[in-house]
C-alpha positions as CSV (number, residue, x, y, z in Angstrom):
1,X,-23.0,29.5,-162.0
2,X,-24.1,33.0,-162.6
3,X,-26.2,32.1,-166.1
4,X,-30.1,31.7,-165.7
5,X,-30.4,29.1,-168.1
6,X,-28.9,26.2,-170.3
7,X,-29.5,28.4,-173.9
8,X,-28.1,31.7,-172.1
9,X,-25.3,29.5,-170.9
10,X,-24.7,27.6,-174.7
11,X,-25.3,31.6,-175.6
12,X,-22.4,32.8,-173.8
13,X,-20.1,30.4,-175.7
14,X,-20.1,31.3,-178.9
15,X,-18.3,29.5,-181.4
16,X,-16.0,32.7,-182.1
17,X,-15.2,32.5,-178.3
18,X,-14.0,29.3,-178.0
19,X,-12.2,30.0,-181.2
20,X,-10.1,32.7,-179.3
21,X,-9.9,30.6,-176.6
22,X,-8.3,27.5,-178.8
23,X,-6.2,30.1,-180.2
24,X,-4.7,31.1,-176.9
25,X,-3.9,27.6,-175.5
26,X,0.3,27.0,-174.8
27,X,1.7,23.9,-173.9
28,X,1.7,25.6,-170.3
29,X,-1.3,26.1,-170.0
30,X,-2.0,22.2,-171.1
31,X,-0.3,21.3,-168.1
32,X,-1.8,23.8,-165.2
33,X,-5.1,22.0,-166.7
34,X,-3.9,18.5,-166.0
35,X,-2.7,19.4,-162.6
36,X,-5.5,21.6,-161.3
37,X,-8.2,19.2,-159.4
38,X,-10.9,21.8,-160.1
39,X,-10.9,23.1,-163.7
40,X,-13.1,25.3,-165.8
41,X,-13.7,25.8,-168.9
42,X,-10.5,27.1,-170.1
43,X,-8.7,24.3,-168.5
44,X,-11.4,21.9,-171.0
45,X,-10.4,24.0,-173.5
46,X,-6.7,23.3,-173.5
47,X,-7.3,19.7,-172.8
48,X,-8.9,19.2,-176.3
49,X,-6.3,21.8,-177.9
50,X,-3.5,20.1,-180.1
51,X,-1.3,21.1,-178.1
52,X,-2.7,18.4,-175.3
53,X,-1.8,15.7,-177.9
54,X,1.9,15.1,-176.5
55,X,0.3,14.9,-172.9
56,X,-2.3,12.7,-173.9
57,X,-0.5,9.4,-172.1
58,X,-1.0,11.4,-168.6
59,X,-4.1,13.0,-169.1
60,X,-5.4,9.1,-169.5
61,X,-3.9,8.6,-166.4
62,X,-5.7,11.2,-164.7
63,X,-8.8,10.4,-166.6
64,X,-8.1,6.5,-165.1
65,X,-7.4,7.4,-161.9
66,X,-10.6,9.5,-161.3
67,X,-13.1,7.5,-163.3
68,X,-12.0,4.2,-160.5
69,X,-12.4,7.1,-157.9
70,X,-16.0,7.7,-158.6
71,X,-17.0,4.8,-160.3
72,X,-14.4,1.6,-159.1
73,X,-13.8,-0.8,-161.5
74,X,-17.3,-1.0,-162.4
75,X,-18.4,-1.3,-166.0
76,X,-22.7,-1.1,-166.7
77,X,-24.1,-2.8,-169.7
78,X,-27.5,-2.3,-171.3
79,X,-29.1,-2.9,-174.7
80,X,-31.6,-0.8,-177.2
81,X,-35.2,-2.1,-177.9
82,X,-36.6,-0.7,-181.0
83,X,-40.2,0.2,-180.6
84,X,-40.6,1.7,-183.2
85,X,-38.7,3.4,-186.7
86,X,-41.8,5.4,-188.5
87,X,-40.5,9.4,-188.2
88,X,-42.1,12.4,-189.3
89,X,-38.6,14.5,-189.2
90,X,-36.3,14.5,-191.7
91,X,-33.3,15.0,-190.1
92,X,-30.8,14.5,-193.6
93,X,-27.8,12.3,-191.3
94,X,-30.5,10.0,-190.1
95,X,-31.3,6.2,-191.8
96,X,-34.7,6.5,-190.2
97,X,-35.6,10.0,-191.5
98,X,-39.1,10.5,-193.3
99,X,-37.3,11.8,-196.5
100,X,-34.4,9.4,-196.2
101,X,-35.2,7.4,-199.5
102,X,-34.5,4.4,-197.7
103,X,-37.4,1.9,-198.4
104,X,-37.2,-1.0,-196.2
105,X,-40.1,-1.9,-194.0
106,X,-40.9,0.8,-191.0
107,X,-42.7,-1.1,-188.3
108,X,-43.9,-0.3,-184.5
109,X,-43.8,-3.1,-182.3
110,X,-47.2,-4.7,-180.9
111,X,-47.2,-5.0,-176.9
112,X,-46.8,-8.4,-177.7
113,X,-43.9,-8.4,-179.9
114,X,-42.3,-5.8,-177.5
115,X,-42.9,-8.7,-174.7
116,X,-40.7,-11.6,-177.2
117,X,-38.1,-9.0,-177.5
118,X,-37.7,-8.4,-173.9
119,X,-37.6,-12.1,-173.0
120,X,-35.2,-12.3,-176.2
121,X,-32.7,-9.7,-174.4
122,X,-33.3,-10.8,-170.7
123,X,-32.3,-14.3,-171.7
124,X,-28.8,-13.2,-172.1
125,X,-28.7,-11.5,-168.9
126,X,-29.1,-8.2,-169.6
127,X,-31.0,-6.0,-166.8
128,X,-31.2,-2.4,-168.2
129,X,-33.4,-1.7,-171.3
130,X,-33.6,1.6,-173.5
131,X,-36.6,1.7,-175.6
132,X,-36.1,3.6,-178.6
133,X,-38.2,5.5,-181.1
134,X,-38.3,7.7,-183.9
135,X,-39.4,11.4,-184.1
136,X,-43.7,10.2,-184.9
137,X,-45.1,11.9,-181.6
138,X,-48.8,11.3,-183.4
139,X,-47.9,7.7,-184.3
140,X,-46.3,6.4,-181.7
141,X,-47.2,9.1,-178.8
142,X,-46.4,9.2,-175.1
143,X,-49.5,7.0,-173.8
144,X,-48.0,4.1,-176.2
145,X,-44.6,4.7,-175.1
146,X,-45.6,4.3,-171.4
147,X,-47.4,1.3,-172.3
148,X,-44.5,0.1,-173.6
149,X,-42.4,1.2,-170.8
150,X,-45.0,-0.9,-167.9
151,X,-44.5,-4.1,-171.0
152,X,-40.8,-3.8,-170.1
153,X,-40.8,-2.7,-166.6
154,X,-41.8,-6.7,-166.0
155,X,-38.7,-7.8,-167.7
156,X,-36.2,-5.0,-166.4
157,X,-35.5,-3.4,-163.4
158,X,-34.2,-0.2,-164.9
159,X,-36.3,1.0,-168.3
160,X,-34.9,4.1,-169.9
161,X,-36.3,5.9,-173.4
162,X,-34.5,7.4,-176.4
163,X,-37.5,9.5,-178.1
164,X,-38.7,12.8,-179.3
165,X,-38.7,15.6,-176.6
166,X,-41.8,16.2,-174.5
167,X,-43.4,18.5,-172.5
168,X,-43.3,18.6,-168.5
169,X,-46.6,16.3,-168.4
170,X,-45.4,13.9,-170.9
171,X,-42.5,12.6,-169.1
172,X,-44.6,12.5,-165.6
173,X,-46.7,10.1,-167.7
174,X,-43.5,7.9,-168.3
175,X,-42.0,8.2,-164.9
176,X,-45.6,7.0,-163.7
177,X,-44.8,4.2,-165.8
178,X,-41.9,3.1,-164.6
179,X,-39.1,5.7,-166.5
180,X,-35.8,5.7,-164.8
181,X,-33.8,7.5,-167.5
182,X,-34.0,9.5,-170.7
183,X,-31.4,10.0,-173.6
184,X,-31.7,13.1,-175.4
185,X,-28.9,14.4,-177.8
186,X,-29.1,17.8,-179.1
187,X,-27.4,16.2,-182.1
188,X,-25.5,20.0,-182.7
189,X,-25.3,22.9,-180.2
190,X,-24.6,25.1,-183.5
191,X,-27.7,26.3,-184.2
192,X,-26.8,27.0,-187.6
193,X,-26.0,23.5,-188.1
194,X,-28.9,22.8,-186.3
195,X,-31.6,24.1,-188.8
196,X,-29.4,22.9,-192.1
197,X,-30.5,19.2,-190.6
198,X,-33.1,19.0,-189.6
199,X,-35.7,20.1,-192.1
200,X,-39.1,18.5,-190.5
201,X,-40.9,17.6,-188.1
202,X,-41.0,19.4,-184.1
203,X,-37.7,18.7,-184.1
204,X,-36.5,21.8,-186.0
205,X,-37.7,23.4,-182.9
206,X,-34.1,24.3,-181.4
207,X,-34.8,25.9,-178.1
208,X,-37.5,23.1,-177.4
209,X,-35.1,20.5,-177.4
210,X,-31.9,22.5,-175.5
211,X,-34.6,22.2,-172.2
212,X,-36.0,18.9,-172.6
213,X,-33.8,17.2,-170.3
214,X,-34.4,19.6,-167.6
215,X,-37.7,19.2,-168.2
216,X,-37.6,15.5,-167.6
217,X,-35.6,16.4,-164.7
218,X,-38.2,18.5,-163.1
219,X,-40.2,15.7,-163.8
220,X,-38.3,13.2,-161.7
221,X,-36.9,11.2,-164.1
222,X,-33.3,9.8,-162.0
223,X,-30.9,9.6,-165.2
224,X,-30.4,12.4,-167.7
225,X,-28.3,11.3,-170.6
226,X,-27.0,13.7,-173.2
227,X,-24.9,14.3,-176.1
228,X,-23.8,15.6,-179.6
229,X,-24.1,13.6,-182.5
230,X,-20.2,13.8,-183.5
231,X,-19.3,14.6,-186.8
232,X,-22.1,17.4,-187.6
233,X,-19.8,20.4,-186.7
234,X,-16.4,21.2,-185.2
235,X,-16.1,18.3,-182.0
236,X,-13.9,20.8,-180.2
237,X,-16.9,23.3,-180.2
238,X,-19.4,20.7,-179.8
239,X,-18.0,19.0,-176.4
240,X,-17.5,22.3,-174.8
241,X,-21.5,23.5,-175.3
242,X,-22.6,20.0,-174.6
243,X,-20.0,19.9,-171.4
244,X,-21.6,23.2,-170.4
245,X,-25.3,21.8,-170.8
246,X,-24.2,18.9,-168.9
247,X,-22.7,20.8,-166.0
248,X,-26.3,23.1,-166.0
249,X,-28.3,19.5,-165.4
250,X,-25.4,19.0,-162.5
251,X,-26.9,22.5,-160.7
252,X,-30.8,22.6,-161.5
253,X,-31.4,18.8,-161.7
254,X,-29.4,17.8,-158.9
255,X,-31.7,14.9,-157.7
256,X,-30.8,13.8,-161.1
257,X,-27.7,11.3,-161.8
258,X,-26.2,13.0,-165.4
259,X,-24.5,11.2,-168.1
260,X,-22.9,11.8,-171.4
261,X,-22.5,9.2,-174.6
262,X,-21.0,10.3,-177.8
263,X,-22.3,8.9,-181.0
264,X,-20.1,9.4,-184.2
265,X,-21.5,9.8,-187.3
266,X,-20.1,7.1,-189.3
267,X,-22.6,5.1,-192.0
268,X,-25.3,8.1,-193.0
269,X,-27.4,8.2,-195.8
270,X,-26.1,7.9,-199.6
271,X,-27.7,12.1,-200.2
272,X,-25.2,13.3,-196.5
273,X,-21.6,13.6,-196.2
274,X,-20.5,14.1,-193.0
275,X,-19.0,17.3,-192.7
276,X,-16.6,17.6,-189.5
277,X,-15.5,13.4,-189.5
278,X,-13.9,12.6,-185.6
279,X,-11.0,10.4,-186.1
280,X,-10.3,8.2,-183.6
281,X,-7.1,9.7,-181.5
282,X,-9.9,13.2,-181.1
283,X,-12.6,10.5,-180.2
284,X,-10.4,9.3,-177.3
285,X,-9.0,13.1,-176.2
286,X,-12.4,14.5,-176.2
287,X,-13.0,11.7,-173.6
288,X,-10.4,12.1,-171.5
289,X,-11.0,15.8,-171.4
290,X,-14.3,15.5,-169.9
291,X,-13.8,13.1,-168.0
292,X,-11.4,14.7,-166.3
293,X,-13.7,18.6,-166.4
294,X,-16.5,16.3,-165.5
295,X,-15.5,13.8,-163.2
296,X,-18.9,12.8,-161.1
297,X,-20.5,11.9,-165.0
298,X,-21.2,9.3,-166.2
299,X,-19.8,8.0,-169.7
300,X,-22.0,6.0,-172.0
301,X,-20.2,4.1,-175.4
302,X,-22.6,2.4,-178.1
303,X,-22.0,-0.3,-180.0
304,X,-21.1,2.7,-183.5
305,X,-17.7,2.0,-182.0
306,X,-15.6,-1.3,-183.2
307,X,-14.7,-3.8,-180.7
308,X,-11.1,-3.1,-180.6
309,X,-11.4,0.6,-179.9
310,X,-14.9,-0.1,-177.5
311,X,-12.0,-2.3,-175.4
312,X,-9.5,0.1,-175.3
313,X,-11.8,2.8,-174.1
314,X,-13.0,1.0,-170.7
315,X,-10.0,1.8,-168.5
316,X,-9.9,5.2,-169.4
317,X,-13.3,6.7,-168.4
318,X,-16.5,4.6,-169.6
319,X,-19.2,3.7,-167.1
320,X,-21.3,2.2,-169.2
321,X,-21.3,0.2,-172.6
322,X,-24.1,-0.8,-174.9
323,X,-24.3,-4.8,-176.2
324,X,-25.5,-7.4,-178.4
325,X,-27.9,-4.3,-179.6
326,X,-30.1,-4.1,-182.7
327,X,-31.0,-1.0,-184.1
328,X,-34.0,-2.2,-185.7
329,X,-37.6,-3.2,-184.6
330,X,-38.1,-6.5,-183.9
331,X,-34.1,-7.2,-183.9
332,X,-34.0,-9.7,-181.2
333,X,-36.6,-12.4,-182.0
334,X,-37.1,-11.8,-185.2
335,X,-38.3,-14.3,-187.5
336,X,-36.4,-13.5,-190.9
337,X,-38.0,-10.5,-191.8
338,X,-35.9,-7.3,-192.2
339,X,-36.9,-3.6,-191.0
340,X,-34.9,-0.5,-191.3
341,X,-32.3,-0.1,-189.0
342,X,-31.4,3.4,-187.8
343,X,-27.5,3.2,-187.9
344,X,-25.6,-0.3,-188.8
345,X,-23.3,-1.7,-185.7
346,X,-20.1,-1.6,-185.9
347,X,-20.0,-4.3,-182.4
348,X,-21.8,-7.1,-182.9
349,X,-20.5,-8.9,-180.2
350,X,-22.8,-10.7,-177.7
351,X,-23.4,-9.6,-174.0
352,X,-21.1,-12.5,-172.6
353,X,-18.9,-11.2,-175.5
354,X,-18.6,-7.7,-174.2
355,X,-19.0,-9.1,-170.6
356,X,-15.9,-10.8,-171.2
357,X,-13.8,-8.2,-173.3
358,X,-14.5,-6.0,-169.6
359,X,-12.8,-9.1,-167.4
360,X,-9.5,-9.1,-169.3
361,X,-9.4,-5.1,-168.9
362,X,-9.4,-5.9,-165.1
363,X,-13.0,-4.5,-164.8
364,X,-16.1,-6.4,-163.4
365,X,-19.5,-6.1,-165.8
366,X,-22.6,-5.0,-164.1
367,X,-26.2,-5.9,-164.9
368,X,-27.9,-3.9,-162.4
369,X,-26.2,-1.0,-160.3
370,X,-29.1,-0.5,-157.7
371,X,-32.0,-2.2,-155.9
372,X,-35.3,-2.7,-156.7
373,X,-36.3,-0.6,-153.8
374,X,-35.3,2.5,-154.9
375,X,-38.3,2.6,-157.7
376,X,-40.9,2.9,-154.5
377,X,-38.5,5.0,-152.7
């Protein structure tokens, strides 16, 4: 990769570019992509053009064939913990945003509370926890966080975080504590887009967030997980960049393992209408195209999805599947009293649920995919 970084790389992709290069997709081209066994990012290109959509039944089988290659017939589960939902950004898609209107009760869980969730959660088998937050680094800063991160670290062998972006010492604070992965989506490569939504907050700060994953990289955290929040621009556009910035991690964070999830807008706030809606057949050919452009990465599917389509989706490329989550502090144990939830669920099916739902697709569920060693290794 001759490009120095991820924003020259994203830079060298403009959106008129990959328009050109949509435009110039043929039916023959569709199926050089499907047959090469190293493709670039023309041969993504054609993949997710319409014109892929009458080879969509062999792409899956490719997609099939390569995710069992890598990955057997393995399917990882894992569930959210809700630290906390105060925000200081007001990103306009967002239930939790500071400006959202929404009035229900913002909380941050006590170490304590943090403690009856965990138990709640590691009753039901689970193994893999990510601790979520919203965008309030003077709230709910790093030093909590990593408190909350040794709290869990005695319930779960793997701990991962979903929160704002940090600098290079903040996430050596959390990988002292115990960090094994962090989720960061860009939300939109289209930096445009970008600054139309998000309106406050650090978060507006574009560039910041491209390299915050490399960042936690460099700092040795072992799983990178990104994404585009679907729905906010064109997806066609959107999975190419965020390809791109996932095959950068591949080459500068190598002692990294990189992942990609793709959240869909789908319940947003009563004042945001989602511009660029995913339906579900470009939801599922987005997939396969990156999974077969990106076949060594893993594949992450959250609870937005409904159960019927989540089940349909885990022979053809997932890795990983979210359950019995809450998106809301205190979600687990709580004792009756309601706090705002970022996004409502469109799974609410319990761990054994999904556990089961992965059986009948011929696939075994995994609570933990490495030992305990590795953490002192």
């Amino acid at each position: 990769m001759t490009v120095r970084s991820i924003k020259e790389l994203i830079e060298s992709w403009p959106a008129e570019r990959i328009i050109e290069a949509f435009d110039a997709v043929t039916e023959e081209r569709v199926l050089v992509a499907i047959g090469n066994e190293q493709r670039d990012v023309y041969d993504l290109v054609a993949l997710l053009s319409p014109k892929a959509w009458p080879h969509l039944e062999r792409i899956a089988m490719r997609s099939q064939a390569g995710t069992r290659r890598y990955f057997g017939r393995t399917i990882g589960q894992y569930a959210p913990i809700y630290l906390s939902n105060l925000c200081a950004a007001d990103c306009i898609y967002c239930g939790f945003a500071a400006q959202s209107g929404n009035t229900e009760r913002r909380k941050t869980l006590s170490m304590d509370e943090l403690e009856v969730e965990c138990k709640a959660l590691t009753s039901q088998g689970l193994q893999s926890l990510l601790i979520v937050t919203g965008e309030a680094p003077k709230k709910v800063d790093v030093h909590r966080i990593a408190e909350a991160v040794r709290v869990a670290r005695r319930h779960f062998p793997s701990v991962s975080v979903e929160i704002y972006a940090l600098d290079d010492a903040g996430y050596e604070v959390l990988v002292e504590a115990g960090v094994e992965g962090v989720t960061l989506y860009m939300e939109t490569y289209h930096r445009p887009t970008y600054q139309q939504v998000h309106l406050l907050g650090e978060k507006t700060v574009y560039d910041y967030r491209l390299d915050a994953l490399t960042r936690a990289g460099r700092a040795g955290v072992r799983r990178l997980n990104l994404g585009a929040l679907l729905g906010l621009y064109d997806w066609r556009a959107e999975v190419v960049w965020a390809a791109l910035h996932a095959k950068a991690l591949q080459k500068t964070c190598w002692q990294s393992a990189v992942s990609l999830s793709f959240p869909r807008l789908r319940h947003t706030p009563e004042r945001f209408e989602i511009p660029s809606p995913v339906d579900d057949r470009s939801f599922v050919q987005l997939m396969l195209a990156l999974r077969l452009f990106l076949p060594e990465v893993g594949f992450n599917l959250s609870t937005r999805e409904p159960p019927a389509l989540r089940d349909r989706l885990i022979p053809l490329g997932i890795t990983m599947m979210s359950a019995g989550s809450s998106t809301r502090p205190g979600g687990y144990a709580s004792t009756g009293e309601e706090t705002l939830q970022q996004f409502a669920l469109e799974d609410t099916r319990s761990p054994a649920e999904v556990a089961q739902a992965v059986r009948r697709a011929g696939y075994e569920p995994v609570w933990k995919d490495f030992d305990e060693a590795f953490h002192s290794s």
